[in-house]
C-alpha positions, 0 to 999 in steps of 0.5 A, a space after each residue: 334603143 340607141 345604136 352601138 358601135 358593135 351593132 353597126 359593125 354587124 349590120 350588113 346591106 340588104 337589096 333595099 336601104 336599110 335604116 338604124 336608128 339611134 336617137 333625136 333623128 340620127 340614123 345610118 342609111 346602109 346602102 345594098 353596096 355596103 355603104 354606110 352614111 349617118 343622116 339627121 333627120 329633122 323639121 323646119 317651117 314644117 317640112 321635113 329634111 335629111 342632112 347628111 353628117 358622113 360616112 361610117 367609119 370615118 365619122 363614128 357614133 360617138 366622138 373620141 380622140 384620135 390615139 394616132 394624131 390626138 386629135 378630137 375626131 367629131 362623132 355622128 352624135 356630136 354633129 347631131 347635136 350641133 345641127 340640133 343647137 341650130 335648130 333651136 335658134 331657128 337656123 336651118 343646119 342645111 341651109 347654113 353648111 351652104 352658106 358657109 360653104 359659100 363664103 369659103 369658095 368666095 373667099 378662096 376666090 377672092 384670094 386667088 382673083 385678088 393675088 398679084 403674081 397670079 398668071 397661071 391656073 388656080 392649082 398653080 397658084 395654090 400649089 405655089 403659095 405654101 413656097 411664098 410664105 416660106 420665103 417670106 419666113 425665110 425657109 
């Protein structure tokens, strides 16, 4: 039977991990400390592994928008079938969060390696950067 967000609320740790299952390989994993973490469990090239998609209850079950921001706030079912939409295409969702991850730090890095006022530490610069491009915007 698929989790409901009153059922996750009521769920307390116990002195093991516990898992809830929802369906398609999401499950919450309660921790003996309290913590809540949504993992998907799945199989590629016939090994098994976990992802993790968040902590419970900055990711909820389902998506909804945010009635403070009105934002989209992703749920764990929507990232579940994200990873799942990978999977269909032979990607592995672990595999390709690295690499996207990856190419973030490289591109950040080369930013910073690459920008010519560059003296300081990486903080220095980063924290100066949003006053340059106000400058130039002349704010």
């Amino acid at each position: 039977m698929p989790l409901t967000d009153a059922s996750i609320r009521a769920a307390k740790p116990q002195s093991k991990p516990a898992r809830l299952f929802d369906s398609a390989g999401l499950y919450l994993e309660i921790a003996p400390s309290g913590g809540k973490w949504w993992r998907f469990k799945y199989r590629i090239n016939g090994k098994e592994k976990r992802l993790s998609l968040g902590v419970y209850p900055d990711v909820p079950l389902a998506g909804r928008r945010d009635t403070k921001t009105g934002q989209w706030i992703e749920g764990a079912r929507d990232k579940r079938d994200g990873a799942r939409q990978l999977l269909a295409r032979g990607i592995d969702p672990g595999e390709h969060r690295k690499s996207a991850k990856r190419t973030k730090h490289d591109f950040n890095d080369m930013l910073l390696r690459d920008h010519p006022e560059h003296q300081g530490g990486q903080d220095d610069l980063l924290c100066d950067l949003p006053n340059k491009a106000l400058t130039g915007l002349g704010g």
